[in-house]
Each structure stands twice: as structure tokens, then as C-alpha cells.
C-alpha positions as a Markdown table, in Angstrom:
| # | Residue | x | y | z |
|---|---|---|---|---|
| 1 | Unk | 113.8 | 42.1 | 152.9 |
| 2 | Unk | 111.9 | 39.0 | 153.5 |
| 3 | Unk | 109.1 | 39.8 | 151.6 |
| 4 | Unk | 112.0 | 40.8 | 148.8 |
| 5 | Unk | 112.8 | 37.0 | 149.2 |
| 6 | Unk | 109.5 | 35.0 | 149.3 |
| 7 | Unk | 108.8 | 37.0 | 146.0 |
| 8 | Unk | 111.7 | 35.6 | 144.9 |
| 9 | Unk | 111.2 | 32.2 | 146.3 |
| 10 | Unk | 107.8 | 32.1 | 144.5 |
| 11 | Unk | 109.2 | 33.3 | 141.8 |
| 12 | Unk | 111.9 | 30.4 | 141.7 |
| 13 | Unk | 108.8 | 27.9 | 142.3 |
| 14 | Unk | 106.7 | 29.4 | 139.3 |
| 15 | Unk | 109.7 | 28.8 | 137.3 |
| 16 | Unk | 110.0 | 25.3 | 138.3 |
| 17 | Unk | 106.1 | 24.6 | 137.3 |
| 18 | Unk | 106.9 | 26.4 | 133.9 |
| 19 | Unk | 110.0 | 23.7 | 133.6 |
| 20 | Unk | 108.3 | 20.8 | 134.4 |
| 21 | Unk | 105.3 | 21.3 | 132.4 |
| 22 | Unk | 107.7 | 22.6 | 129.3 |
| 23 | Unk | 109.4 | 18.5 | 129.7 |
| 24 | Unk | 106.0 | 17.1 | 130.4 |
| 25 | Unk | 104.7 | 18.0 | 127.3 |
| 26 | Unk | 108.1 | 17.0 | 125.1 |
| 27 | Unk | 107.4 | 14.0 | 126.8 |
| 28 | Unk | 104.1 | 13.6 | 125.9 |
| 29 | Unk | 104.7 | 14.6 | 122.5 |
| 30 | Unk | 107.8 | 12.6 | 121.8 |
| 31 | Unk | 105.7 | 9.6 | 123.4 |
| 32 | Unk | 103.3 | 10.1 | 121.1 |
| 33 | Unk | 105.3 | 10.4 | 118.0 |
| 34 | Unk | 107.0 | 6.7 | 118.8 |
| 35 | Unk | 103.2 | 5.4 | 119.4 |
| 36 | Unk | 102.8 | 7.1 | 115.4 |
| 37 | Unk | 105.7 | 5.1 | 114.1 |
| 38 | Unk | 104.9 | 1.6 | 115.8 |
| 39 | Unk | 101.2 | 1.9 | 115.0 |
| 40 | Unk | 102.4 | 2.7 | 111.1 |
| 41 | Unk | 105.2 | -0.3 | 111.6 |
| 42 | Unk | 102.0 | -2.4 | 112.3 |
| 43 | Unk | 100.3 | -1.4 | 109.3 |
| 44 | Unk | 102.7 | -2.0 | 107.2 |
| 45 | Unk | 103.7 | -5.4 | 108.6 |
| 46 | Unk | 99.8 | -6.3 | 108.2 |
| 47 | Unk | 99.7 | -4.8 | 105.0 |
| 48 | Unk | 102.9 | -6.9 | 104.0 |
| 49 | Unk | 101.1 | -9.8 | 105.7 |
| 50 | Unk | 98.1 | -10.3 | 103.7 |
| 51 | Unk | 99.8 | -9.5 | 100.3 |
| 52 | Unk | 102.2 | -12.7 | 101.3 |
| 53 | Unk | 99.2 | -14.6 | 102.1 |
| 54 | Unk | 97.1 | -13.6 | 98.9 |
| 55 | Unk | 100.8 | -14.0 | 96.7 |
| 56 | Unk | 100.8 | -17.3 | 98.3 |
| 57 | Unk | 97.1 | -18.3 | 97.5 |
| 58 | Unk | 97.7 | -17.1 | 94.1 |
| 59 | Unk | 100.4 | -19.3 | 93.3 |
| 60 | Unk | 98.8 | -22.5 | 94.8 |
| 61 | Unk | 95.9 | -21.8 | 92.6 |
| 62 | Unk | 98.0 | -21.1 | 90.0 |
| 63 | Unk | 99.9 | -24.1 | 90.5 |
| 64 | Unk | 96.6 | -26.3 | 90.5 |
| 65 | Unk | 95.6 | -24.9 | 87.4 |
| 66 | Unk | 98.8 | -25.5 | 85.8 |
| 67 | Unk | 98.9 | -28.8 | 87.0 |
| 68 | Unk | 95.6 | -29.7 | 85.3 |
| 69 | Unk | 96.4 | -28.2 | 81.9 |
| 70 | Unk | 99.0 | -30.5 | 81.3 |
| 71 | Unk | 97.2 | -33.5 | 82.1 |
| 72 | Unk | 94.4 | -32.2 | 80.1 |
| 73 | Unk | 97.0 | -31.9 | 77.3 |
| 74 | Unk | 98.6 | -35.1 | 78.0 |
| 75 | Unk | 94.9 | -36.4 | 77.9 |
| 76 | Unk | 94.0 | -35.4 | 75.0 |
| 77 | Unk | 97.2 | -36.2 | 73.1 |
| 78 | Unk | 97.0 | -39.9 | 74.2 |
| 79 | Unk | 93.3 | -40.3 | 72.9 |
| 80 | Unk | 94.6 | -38.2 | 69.4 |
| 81 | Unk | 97.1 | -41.1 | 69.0 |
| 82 | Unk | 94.7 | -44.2 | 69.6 |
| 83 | Unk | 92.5 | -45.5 | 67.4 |
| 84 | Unk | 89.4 | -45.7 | 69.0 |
| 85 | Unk | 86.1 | -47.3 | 68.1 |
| 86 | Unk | 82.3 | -46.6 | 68.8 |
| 87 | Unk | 83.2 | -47.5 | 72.8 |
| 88 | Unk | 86.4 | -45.2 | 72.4 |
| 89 | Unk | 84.1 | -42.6 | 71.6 |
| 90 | Unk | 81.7 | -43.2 | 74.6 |
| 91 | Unk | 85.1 | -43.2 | 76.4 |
| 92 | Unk | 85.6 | -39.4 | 75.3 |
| 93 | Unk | 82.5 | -38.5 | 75.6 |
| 94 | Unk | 82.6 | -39.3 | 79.4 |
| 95 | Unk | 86.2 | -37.8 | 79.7 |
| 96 | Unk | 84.5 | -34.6 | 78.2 |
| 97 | Unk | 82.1 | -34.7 | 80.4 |
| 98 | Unk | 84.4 | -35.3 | 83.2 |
| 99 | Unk | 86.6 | -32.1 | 81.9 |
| 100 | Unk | 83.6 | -30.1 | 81.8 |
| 101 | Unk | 82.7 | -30.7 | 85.4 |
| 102 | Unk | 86.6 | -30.0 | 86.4 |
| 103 | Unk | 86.6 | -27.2 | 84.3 |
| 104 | Unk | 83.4 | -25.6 | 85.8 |
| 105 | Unk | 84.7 | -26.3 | 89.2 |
| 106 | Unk | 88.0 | -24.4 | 88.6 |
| 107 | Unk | 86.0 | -21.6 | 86.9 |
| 108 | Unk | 84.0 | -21.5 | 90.6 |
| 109 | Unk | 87.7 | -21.8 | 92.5 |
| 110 | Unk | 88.8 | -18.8 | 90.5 |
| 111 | Unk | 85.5 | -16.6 | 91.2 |
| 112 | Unk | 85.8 | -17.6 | 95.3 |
| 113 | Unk | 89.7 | -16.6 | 95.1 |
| 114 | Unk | 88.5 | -13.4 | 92.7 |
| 115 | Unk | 85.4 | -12.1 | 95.0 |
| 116 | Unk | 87.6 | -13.0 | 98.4 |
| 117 | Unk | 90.7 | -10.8 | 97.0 |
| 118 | Unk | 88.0 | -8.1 | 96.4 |
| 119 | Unk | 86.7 | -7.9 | 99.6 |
| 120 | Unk | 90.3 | -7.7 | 101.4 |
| 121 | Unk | 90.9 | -4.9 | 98.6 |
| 122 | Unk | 87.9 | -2.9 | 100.1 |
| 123 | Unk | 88.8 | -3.8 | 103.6 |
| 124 | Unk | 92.2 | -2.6 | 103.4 |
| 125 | Unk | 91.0 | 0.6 | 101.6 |
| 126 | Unk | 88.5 | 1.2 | 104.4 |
| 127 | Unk | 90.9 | 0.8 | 107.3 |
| 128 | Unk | 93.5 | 2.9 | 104.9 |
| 129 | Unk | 90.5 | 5.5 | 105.5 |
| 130 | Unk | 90.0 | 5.3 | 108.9 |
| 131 | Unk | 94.0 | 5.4 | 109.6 |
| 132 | Unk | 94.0 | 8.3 | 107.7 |
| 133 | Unk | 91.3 | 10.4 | 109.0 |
| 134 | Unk | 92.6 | 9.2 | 112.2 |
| 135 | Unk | 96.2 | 10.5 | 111.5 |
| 136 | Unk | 94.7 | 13.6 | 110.2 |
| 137 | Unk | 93.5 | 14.5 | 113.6 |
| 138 | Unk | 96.2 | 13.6 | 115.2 |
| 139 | Unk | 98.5 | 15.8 | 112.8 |
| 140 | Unk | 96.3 | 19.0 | 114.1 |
| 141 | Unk | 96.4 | 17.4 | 117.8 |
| 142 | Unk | 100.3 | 17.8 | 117.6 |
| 143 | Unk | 100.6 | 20.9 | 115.4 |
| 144 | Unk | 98.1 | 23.1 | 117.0 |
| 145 | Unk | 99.7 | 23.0 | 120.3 |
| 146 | Unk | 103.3 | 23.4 | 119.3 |
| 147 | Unk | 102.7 | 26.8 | 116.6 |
| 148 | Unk | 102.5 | 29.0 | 119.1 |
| 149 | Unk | 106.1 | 28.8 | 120.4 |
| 150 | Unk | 107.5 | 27.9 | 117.3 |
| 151 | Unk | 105.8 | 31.0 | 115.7 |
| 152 | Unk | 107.2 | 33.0 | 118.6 |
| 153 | Unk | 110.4 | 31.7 | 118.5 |
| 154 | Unk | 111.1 | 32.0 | 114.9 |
| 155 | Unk | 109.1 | 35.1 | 114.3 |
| 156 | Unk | 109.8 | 37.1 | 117.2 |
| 157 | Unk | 106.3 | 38.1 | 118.0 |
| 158 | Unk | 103.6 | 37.7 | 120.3 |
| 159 | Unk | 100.7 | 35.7 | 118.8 |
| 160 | Unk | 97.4 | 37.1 | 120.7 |
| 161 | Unk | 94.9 | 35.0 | 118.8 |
| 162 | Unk | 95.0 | 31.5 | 117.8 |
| 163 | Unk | 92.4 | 29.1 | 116.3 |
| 164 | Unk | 92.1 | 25.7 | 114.8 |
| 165 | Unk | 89.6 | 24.1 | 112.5 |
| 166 | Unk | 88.4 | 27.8 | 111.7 |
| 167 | Unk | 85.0 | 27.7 | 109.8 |
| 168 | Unk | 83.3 | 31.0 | 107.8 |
| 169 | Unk | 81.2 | 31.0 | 104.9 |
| 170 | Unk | 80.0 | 34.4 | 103.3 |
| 171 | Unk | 77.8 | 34.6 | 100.5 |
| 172 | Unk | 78.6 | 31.5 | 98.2 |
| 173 | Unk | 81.9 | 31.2 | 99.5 |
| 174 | Unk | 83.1 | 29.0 | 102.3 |
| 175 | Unk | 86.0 | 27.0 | 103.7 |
| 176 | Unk | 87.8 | 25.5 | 106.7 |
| 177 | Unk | 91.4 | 26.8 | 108.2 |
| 178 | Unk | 93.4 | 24.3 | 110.3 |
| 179 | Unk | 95.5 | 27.0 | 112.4 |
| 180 | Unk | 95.2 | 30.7 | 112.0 |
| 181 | Unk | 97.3 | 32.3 | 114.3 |
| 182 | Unk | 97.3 | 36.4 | 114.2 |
| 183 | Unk | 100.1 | 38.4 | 115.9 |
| 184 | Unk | 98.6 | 42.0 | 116.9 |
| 185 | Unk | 101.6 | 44.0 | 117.8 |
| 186 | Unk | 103.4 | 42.5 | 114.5 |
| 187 | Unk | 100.0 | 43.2 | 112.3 |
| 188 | Unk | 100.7 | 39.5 | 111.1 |
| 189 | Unk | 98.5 | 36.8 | 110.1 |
| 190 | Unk | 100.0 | 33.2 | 110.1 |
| 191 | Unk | 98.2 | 30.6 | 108.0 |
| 192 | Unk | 98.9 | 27.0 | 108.6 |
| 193 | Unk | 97.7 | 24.3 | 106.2 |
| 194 | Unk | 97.9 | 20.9 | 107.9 |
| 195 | Unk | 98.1 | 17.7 | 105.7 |
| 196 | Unk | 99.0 | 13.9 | 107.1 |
| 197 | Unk | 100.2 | 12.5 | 103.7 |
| 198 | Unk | 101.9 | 16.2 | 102.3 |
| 199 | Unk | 101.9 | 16.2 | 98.1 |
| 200 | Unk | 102.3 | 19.1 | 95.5 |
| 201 | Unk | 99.5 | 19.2 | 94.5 |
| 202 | Unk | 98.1 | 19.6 | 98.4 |
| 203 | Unk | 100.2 | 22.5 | 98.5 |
| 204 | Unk | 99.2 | 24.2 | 95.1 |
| 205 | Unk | 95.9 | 24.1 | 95.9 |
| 206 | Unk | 97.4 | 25.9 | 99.1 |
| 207 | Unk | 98.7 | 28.8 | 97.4 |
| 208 | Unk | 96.8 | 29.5 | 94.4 |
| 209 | Unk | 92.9 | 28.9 | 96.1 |
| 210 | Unk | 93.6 | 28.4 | 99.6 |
| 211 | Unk | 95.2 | 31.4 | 100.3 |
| 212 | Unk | 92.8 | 33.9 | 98.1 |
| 213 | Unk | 89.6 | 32.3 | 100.3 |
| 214 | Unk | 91.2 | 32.7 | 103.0 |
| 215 | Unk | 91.6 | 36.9 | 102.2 |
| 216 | Unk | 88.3 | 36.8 | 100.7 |
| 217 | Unk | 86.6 | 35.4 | 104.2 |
| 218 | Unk | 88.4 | 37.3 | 106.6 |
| 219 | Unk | 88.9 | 40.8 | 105.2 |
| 220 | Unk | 89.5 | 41.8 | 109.0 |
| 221 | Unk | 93.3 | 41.5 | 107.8 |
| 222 | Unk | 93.2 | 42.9 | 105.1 |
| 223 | Unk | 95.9 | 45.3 | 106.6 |
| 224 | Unk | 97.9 | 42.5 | 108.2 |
| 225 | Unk | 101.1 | 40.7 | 106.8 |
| 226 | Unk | 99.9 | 37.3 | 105.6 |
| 227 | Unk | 102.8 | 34.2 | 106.0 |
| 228 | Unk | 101.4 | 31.2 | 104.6 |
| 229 | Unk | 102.8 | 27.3 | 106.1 |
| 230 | Unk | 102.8 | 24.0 | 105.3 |
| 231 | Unk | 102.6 | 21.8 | 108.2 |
| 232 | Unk | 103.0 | 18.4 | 108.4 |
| 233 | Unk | 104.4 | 15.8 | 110.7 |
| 234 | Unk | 107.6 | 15.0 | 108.7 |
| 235 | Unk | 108.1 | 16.7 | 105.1 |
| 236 | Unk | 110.2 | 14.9 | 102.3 |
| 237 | Unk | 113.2 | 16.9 | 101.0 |
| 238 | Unk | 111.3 | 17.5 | 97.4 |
| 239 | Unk | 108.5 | 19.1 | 99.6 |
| 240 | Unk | 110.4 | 21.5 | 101.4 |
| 241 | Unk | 112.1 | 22.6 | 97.9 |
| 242 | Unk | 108.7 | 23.0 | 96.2 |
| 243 | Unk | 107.6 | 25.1 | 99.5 |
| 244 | Unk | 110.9 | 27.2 | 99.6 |
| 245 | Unk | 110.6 | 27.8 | 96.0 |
| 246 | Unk | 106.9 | 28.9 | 96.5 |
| 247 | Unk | 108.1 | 31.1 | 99.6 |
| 248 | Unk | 106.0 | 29.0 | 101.7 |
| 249 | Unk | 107.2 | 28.0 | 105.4 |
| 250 | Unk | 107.5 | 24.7 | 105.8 |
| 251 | Unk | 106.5 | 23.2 | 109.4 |
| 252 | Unk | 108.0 | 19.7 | 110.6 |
| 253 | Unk | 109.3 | 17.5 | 113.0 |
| 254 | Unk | 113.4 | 17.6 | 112.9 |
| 255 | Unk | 114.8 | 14.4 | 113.0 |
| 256 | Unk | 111.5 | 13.5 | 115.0 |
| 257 | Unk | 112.4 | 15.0 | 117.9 |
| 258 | Unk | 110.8 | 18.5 | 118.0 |
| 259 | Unk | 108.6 | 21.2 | 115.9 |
| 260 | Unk | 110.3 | 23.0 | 113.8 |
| 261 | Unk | 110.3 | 25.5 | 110.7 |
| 262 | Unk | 112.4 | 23.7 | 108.1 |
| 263 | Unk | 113.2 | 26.1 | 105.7 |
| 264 | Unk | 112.6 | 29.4 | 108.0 |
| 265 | Unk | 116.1 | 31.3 | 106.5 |
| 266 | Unk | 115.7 | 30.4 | 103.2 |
| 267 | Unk | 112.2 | 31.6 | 102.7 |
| 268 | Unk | 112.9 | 34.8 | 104.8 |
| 269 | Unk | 115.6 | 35.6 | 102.6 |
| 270 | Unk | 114.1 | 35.1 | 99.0 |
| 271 | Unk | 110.8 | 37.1 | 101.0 |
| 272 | Unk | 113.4 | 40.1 | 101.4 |
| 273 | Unk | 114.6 | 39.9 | 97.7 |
């Protein structure tokens, strides 16, 4: 009998571990999603920023310019209406000279402003790049960890092999899986395509070349099921129509709280049809 219990009572314990790893990791990951949507809020505000600031340095500039046109014009219309002699003309001729100079040094204004806005455009795109490829990662950091159950939950079976980044190459062919997850006892093979920023196009390439590499490189499953899914971290309504209508899963966060399968029914139903 006591050893009946102290089975039971490490049983109980086990089950607490389980429990409190299970809300560590929500934790984690619903810490991490807030630390995704302030860093973006940052972005944008400094994005927002420096288009103010070049808006603003454009209209100053502008406003110069402006400024000296129409006392160039007023200029020029008072020495059209005088009646100048031999000195008159020495007088224009030094104006001219005078407008030439101004006119050169607003010419060298506009090439600063020109070549600086240039350089913020290539700065911005770079750090666009970096934030990107930076996202990227972090989209399979999140993703990877969280198929499993949902695949298991929604699914019903038990995934026994699961891989991310999966390289092959055979013969001239070659490519690179973000999450192939393969369910023995179901004789299923899940294929997740990960994209930060998801668009159509993404996701045609997904279906019609994607998917036949993917058969081509790995004929070990040839005999198993193959469910193709497009994850992301949050998927636009459009998206997850295009993906339903392709009978492609599409993976998500709901409401930003927890992975999901979006359109799991839907696609399960048009797959039975």
C-alpha cells in the first residue's frame, strides 16, 4: 500500500513539473510575442520619425527656393521697367552674376538634401533587412517549438520525427524545409512553410514548386500522407482564404495569444470532398 502511494505521490509531482513547464513556456512565448509588437511599435515610430523630419526638411528647402524665385522675378521685372544706361547695364551684369552665384549655391543645397535623403533611403532599407532576417528567425524560433502539440492536438497523432531548417540536395536539385514533422503510426508527413511577411505569391510558390521538391528529395515518403502548412506569426483574413481555397493549413497565432491552425475544419472538410 505504501509503495501504491509514493507511486502515486511521484506521480502527482511529475504532473506538477509537466504543469509548470507547460505555463513557463506560454509565458515565455506570450513574453516574447509583446517584445515582437513593441520592437515593431518602435520601428514604425522611427520610421514615422525620419519621414517627418525629411517632410520637414523638404518643405524648408522648398520654402527657400520659393522664396528666391519671386524675388528673382520681382528683380527682373523692376530692371524690365527702367530704363537703364551703359552703368544700368554693369548694374545687371553684376546682378547676374550675383544670381548665378545664388543659383549655383541652391543647385549645391539641393544635391546635399538629394545625396543625404539617399543615404537614409539605403539605411532604412538595410536595417528593413536586418529586422527582417531577424524576424525570420525568430518566426521559426516560435513555430518550431509549438508544431508539435498543435499537430498532435489537431491531428490526433503522434509525431516521432521532427526537424527544422532541413537541408538535401540530390543530383541538381536542392532545397531547404523549415519544419518537417513525420507521424509514423499515421504514415503522415507534415510540411510547414514558415514566412515573417506571408504573401500569395510566397504561398504559390509553396504549392506548385515547393511541395514537388520536397517529394522529389525525400522519396522515403513516398508512401506517406503529405499535409502541406503555411505558418506564420499572424495571417491576414485574405491569406487564410487563398490557403483554404488551396487546401493548405494555415498556422497562426489566435488573437496573439496561442498557436493555432486557423482554418483546420474547413480544409479537412473540402480534403474529404
Amino acid at each position: 500500500m505504501e509503495v501504491l502511494e509514493e507511486k502515486v505521490s511521484k506521480l502527482e509531482e511529475m504532473m506538477m513539473r509537466l504543469l509548470y513547464i507547460q505555463q513557463k513556456t506560454e509565458m515565455e512565448i506570450q513574453s516574447l510575442s509583446r517584445e515582437m509588437k513593441e520592437y515593431k511599435q518602435q520601428v514604425d515610430k522611427q520610421i514615422n520619425e525620419c519621414k517627418q523630419e525629411n517632410d520637414r526638411r523638404f518643405a524648408k528647402l522648398y520654402e527657400e527656393f520659393e522664396k528666391y524665385k519671386q524675388e528673382n522675378d520681382r528683380r527682373f521685372a523692376k530692371m524690365e521697367e527702367e530704363k537703364y544706361n551703359q552703368r544700368d547695364d554693369k548694374k545687371m551684369n553684376e546682378y547676374k552674376q550675383e544670381n548665378y552665384k545664388r543659383s549655383a549655391k541652391m543647385d549645391e543645397e539641393f544635391e546635399k538634401y538629394d545625396k543625404h535623403l539617399n543615404e537614409q533611403v539605403r539605411e532604412m532599407n538595410k536595417r528593413w533587412g536586418e529586422i527582417s532576417n531577424k524576424l525570420g528567425t525568430i518566426v521559426e524560433d516560435i513555430i518550431f517549438p509549438a508544431s508539435k502539440p498543435v499537430l498532435e492536438k489537431y491531428f490526433n497523432c503522434e509525431i516521432t520525427d521532427i526537424h527544422m531548417n532541413r537541408k538535401r540536395k540530390k543530383d541538381n536539385l536542392k532545397d531547404e524545409f523549415d519544419v518537417i514533422a513525420v507521424s509514423d503510426p499515421c504514415k503522415t508527413v507534415y510540411l510547414i512553410e514558415v514566412k515573417a511577411t506571408p504573401k500569395i505569391e510566397y504561398i504559390n510558390e509553396f504549392k506548385d514548386e515547393k511541395i514537388e521538391r520536397f517529394k522529389a528529395l525525400f522519396p522515403e515518403y513516398e508512401n506517406y500522407k503529405l499535409i502541406p502548412i503555411f505558418a506564420s506569426l499572424r495571417l491576414e483574413d485574405d491569406i487564410v482564404n487563398y490557403l483554404t481555397k488551396n487546401k493548405i493549413y494555415a498556422m497562426a497565432y489566435r488573437e496573439w495569444e496561442y498557436m493555432d491552425i486557423l482554418n483546420f475544419e474547413l480544409v479537412r472538410f473540402a480534403n474529404v470532398e
